[in-house]
N, C-alpha and C positions, 0 to 999 in steps of 0.2 A: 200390591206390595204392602201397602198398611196394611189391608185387613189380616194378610199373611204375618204379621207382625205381632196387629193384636189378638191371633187365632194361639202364636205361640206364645205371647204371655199371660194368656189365661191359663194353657197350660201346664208355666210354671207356676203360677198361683194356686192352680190346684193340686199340686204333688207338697206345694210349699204346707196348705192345708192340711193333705193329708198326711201330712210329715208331724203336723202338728198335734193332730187325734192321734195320731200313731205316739207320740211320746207321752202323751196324756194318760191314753191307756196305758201304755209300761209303767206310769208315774204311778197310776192309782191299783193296778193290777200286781198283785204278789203273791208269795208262796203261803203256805198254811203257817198259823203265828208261834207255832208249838211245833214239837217235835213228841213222836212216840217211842223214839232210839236214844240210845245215852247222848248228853251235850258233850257238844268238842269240846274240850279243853286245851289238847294240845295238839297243834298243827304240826305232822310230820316232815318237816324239812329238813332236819338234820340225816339222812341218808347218806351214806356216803357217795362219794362221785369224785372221780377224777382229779390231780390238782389241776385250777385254773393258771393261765397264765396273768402274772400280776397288769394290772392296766398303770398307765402312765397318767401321773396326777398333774393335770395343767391346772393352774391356781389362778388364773383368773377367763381359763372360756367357760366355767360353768356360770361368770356373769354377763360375758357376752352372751352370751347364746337365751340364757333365762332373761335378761334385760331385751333384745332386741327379736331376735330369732323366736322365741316362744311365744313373746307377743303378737308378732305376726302368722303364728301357725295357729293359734286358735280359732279367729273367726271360719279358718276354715275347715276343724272339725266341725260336720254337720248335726254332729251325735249332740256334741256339746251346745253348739247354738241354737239349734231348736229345739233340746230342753229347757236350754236359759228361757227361749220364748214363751215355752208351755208352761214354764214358773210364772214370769211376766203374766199370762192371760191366768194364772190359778188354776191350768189342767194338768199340769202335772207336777213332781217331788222333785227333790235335789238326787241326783244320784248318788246311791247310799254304799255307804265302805265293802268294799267285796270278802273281807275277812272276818267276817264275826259271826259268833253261836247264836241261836235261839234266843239268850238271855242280852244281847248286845254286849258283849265280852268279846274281848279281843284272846283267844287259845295261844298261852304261851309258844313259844315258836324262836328261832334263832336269831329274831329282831326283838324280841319283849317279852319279860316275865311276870310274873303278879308280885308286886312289892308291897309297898308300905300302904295306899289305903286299902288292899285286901289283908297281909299281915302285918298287924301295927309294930313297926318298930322305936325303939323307945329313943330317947333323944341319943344317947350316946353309940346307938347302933346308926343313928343319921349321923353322925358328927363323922363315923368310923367311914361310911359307905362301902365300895369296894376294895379300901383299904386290908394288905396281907401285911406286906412290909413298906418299910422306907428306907432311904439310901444309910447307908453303915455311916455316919460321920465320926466315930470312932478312928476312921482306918483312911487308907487311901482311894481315891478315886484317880481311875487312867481314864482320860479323854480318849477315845476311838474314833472321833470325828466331830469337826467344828464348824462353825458358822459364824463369820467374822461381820457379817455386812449389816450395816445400819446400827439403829437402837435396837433391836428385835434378836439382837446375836446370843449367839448361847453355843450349846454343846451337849454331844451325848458322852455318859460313862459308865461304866460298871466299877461297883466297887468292890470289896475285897471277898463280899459273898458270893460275887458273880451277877447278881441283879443288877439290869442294866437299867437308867431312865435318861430321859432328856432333863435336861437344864437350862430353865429361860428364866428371863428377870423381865422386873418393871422397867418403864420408859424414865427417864433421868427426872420428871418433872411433876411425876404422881407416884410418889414410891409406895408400894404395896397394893395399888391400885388393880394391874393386870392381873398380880402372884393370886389376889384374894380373890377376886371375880373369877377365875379360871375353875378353883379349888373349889367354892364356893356354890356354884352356878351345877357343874360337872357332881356334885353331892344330891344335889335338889333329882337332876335327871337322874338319879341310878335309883334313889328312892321311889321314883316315878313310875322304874320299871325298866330304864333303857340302858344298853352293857357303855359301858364307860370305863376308858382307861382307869388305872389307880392313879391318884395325885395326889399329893402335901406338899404343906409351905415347908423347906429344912434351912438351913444353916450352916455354910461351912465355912473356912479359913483357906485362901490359895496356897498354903502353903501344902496342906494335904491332899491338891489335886496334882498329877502328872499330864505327861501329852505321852500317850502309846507310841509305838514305831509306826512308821507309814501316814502320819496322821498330816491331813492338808487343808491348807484352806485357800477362799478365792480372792488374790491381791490384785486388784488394777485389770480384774478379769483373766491372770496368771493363776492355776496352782500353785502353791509355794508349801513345803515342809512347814507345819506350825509349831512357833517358841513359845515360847515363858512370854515375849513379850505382844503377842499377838493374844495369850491369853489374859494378860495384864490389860489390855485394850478392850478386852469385852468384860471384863470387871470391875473397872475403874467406876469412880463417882456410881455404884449399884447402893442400896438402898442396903444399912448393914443394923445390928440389932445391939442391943446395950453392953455386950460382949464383943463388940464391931464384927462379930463375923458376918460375911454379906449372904442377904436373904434372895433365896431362887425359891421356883415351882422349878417341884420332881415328879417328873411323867412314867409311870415305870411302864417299859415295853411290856406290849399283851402275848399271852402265851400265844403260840403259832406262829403263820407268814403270812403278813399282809398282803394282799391280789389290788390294791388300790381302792378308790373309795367308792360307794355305793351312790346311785341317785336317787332324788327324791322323784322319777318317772321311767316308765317302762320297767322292764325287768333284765335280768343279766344272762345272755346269751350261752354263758357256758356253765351256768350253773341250773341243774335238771329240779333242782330244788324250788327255786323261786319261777313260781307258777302265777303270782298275783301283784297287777300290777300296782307301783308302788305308791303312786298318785291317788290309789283306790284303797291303801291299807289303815285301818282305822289309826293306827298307834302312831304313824305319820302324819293323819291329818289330824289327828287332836295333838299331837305336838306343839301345833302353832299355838295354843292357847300355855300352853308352859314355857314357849319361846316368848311371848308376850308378857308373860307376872313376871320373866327374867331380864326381856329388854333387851335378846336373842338375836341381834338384830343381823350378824352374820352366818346364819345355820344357812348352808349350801352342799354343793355336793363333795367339796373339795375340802369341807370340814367335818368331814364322816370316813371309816376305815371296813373296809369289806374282808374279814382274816382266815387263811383256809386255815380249820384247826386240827390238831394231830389225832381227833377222830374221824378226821376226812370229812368234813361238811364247811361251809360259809357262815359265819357266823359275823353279824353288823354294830358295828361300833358306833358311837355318838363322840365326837372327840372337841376339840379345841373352841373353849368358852372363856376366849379373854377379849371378847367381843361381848359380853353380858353385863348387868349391874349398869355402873356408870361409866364401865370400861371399852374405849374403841383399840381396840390393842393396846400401844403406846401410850395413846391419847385417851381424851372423854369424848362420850358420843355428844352429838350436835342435837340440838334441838327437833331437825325433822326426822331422826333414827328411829323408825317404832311409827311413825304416824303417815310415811309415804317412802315410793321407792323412791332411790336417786333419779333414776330416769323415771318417773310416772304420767302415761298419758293420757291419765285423768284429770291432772293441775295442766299438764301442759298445754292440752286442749281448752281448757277454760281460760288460761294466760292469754290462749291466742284471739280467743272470742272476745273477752273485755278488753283486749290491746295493754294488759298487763295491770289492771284496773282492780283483780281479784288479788287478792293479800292472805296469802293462807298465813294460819297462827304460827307456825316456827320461824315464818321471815320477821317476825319483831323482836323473838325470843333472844333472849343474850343467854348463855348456858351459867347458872349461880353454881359454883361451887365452893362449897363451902368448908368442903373436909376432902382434901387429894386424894386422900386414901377411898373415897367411893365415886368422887367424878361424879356427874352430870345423870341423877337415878331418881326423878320425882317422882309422886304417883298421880298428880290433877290432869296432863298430859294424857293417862291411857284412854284409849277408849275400848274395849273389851271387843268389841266388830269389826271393830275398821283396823286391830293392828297388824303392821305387815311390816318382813325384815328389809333388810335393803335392796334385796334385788327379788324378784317375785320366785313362786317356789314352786311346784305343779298341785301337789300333792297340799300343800295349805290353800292355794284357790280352790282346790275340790272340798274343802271342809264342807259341814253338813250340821246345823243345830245338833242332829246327835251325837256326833264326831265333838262338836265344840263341848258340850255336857259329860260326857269320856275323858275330854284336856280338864275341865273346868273339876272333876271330881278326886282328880287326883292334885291338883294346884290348893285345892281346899281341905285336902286331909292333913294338911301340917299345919297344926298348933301353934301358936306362939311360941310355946317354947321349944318345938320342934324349931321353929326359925332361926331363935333364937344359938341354938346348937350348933347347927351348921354354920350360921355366921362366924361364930367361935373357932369354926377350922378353919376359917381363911385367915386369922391371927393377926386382925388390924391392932394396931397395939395404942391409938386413941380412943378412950372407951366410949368417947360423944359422937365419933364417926360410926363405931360401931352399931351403936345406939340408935343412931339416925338410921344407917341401912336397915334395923330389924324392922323401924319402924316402917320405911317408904315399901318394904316386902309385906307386911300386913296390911296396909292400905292399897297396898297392888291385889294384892290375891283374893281383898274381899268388893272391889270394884268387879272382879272377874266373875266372882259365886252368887253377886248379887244382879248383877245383868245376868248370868245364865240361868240361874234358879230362877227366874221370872220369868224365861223362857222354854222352859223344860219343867216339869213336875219334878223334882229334888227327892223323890222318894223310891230306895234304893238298896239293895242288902236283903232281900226280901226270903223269912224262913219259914214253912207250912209245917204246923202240925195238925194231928185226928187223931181224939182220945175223947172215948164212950160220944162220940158221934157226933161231937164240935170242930169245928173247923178252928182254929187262930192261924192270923196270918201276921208275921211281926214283921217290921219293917223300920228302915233309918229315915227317920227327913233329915235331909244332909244340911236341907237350907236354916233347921232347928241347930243340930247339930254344930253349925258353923257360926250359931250367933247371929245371925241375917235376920233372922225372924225367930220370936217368942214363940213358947210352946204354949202360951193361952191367946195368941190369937188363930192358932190353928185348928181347922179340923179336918178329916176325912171323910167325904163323902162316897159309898161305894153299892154297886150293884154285884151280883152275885148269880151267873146262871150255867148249868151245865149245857156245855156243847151238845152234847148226842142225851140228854135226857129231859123233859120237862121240870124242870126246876129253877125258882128263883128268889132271890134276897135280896133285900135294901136296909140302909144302915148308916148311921155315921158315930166316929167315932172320936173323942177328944183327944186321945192321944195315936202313937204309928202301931197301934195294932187293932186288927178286927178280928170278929166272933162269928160264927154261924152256925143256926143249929142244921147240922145235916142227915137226922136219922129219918129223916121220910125220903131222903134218897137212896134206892136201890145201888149197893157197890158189885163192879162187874168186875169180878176177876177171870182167872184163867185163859182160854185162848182168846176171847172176847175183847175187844180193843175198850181198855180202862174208861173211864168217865172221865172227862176233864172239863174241869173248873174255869168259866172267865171270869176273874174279877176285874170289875173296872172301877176305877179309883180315882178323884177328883181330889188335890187338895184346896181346900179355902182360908185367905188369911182376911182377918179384918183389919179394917184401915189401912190396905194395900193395895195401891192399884195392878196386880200380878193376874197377867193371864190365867186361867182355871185347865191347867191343860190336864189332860186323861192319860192314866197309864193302864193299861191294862196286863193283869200275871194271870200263868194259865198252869191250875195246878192239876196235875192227874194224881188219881184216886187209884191207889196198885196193892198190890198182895202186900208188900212191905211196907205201904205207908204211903204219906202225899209225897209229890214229887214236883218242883217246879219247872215246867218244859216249856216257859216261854214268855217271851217279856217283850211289850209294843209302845212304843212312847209316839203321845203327838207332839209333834214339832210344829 
């Protein structure tokens, strides 16, 4: 009976092995680095299809389920746990985004467009974001439905143009706090690329709102007809402005019908469109590094909106950021928000190992607020790897170095005084609180560019030209670019050889562009498959201790000119 014992766990020791080369090989095993067909740009999912039925939004099992339940379903994907292993032993990669081109670009699609670091928008088109209109405070606003319970109460209306939005205010105790962070946060993401309700801070007087007919709210768990003074009750003691009219966020409804909200895993059963799952889509996992410079710390699935729109397709919303900044709804976030889940059993396993012995840093931390209006928003606290929102999320565990370099590229395209602008729309009206958040958001976002450009080669934007038989190939160092690193202690070191032709160059260069003389290479057009170019590119900084990692662009040489068909970052 023993031997029968240790007969079958050699057996599993060896399937466990060869589970292990087996993901090794997939790890290091990959498709050709280039493409000889046009790059995707755009991912076909807007086809139309059928309307869905709306799903039912439960608002707190996407954190049971993500808190406890998901925890427990991973060790027993096998896919997953024995690539984790094959990382641990160095044979194999992280599993890489299943939606991106040749160039690692994510193809606009009905989850994400190319914004601001591909078209630079200027401060006042950030300040503006999705912004068409705002609620008429001119005229009258009819409530059509309210929400009496708690601090959190508010109301929807349409005003006299017919645009409808919700209506929600601050918590009694940090006025302007929720309104700014909401407006504020929800600007950063649109510029990022992700669709986002419209939102503004407005301004109105009760005297210019109505209650519609039919309109109800929920008393003592009763429906009840709602008055004047049920409205009076959610407006009381609100946070009002030096003309005392009291200050709300105005959400305007998005064109179409909501079907419920989207998750961040799997994919949606009745929609033919969404082929790729969502845990594996670049724009979600590099999310988490823009949920992190923002302090994000509730993005779930119950805070995202899935809408059929009246061209018949699904189209995915990013919605409700009064969870960001220094804002925990109502409240300020606490100290452990951003550095561990509520439930993490990673602290909790080691609590249980030193019998409570271990003291991670948020249990001594008292939250310093110093300005209401931004709550509890430092930047010494981040650490650019380790952050995670409150409940775990599928889709940010699957992040990938290059996935995080994707988040990180787009967190670093806004300037100062890009910051500075959007801050401005959330319309803190103390200019030192102000002041204070532009500054904790530049010191967020350059802790973020400075661990990941250390991590990833930062060079980016990459444009070929071939004129009388020179090659140039320009390019951005984002990590120059962003201030991280001087342009004299850089340089470019690069090789140069054609794939399918004997040819090669070495070079370095002081600034992001190189040279090559290419007239002793034979150019092959017609039906003949082009020549293409590996460049590989190393940058070097002095007096930084920053990994040297290699990127290599692969340009094909065609009838009309150089063409860049593909781009390999080491991680």
């Amino acid at each position: 009976m023993i031997e029968r014992y240790r007969f079958m766990g050699d057996i599993i020791l060896q399937k466990v092995f060869l589970m292990v080369l087996l993901v090794g090989f997939l790890g290091c095993a990959g498709s050709k680095p280039y493409t000889s067909g046009p790059i995707k740009t755009f991912d076909p999912d807007t086809a139309d299809i059928p309307e869905p039925e709306g799903k039912v939004q439960y608002q707190y099992w996407d954190r049971i389920h993500n808190t406890f339940f998901y925890q427990l379903e991973k060790p027993l994907n096998l896919n997953r746990t024995f690539r984790s292993f094959g990382q641990l032993l160095g044979i194999a990669d992280p599993e890489p985004a299943h939606n991106v081109n040749q160039l690692g670009e994510v193809p606009e699609s009905s989850w994400y467009t190319k914004r601001h670091y591909y078209h630079h928008m200027s401060p006042e088109e950030l300040a503006r974001g999705p912004n068409t209109v705002k609620p008429d405070t001119g005229g009258i606003w009819t409530i059509f439905r309210g929400k009496l319970k708690g601090a959190n109460s508010g109301f929807f209306i349409e005003d006299e143009n017919g645009h409808r939005f919700l209506i929600k205010f601050d918590g009694y105790k940090y006025p302007e706090l929720t309104t700014a962070a909401d407006v504020i946060s929800s600007k950063f993401f649109y510029a990022a690329g992700y669709y986002v309700p419209e939102a503004a801070i407005t301004h109105f007087r009760p005297e210019q709102v109505k209650i519609g007919k039919n309109v109800t709210v929920e008393v003592k768990g009763k429906k009840v007809p709602m008055n004047r003074d049920h409205l009076q009750q959610i407006i009381e003691n609100r946070a009002t402005n030096e003309e005392g009219k009291i200050r709300a966020y105005a959400s305007k409804f998005v064109d179409g019908k909501p079907v419920g909200p989207w998750g961040f895993e799997g994919t949606r059963s009745d929609d033919p469109n969404d082929l790729v799952h969502h845990e594996d889509r670049r724009e979600l996992r590099g999310m988490r590094i823009i949920s992190a410079w923002l302090n994000d710390t509730d993005r779930r699935d119950a805070n995202t909106m899935a809408v059929y729109t009246e061209e018949g397709y699904i189209k995915h919303y990013v919605q409700d950021f009064g969870n960001t900044l220094g804002a925990n709804g109502m409240l300020i976030h606490e100290p452990i928000y951003g550095q561990a889940y509520l439930v993490d059993p990673r602290y909790i396993g080691l609590s249980m190992i030193t019998f409570g012995a271990n003291v991670r840093p948020w249990e001594t931390v008292e939250p310093e607020v110093s300005y209401p209006s931004v709550g509890y928003f430092p930047a010494e606290p981040l650490k650019p790897a380790k952050w995670v929102p409150v409940h775990p999320i599928p889709a940010f565990e699957n992040m990938t170095p290059a996935d995080a370099f994707w988040g990180a590229k787009k967190v670093m395209s806004f300037r100062d005084e890009d910051i500075r602008a959007v801050v401005e729309a959330g319309r803190i009206t103390n200019p030192e609180a102000e002041t204070y958040l532009v500054e904790m958001l530049i010191k967020r976002r350059d802790k973020i560019g400075r661990y990941w450009f250390s991590r990833m080669n930062p060079v980016d934007r990459f444009k070929a030209e071939h004129q009388n038989g020179q090659l140039t190939l320009r390019f951005d160092d984002l990590g120059v670019d962003g201030e991280l690193f001087t342009e004299r202690e850089s340089s470019y070191h690069y090789n140069i050889e054609a794939v399918n032709q004997d040819y090669r160059s070495t070079g370095t260069a002081e600034k992001p562009e190189i040279t090559a003389d290419l007239s002793a290479l034979s150019r092959r057009t017609g039906d003949a498959e082009p020549t293409v170019l590996k460049i590989h590119l190393v940058t070097r900084r002095s007096d930084h201790e920053t990994a040297e990692k290699f990127v290599e662009v692969y340009v094909a040489m065609e009838r009309r000119g150089l063409r860049i068909v593909g781009i390999e970052r080491e991680q």
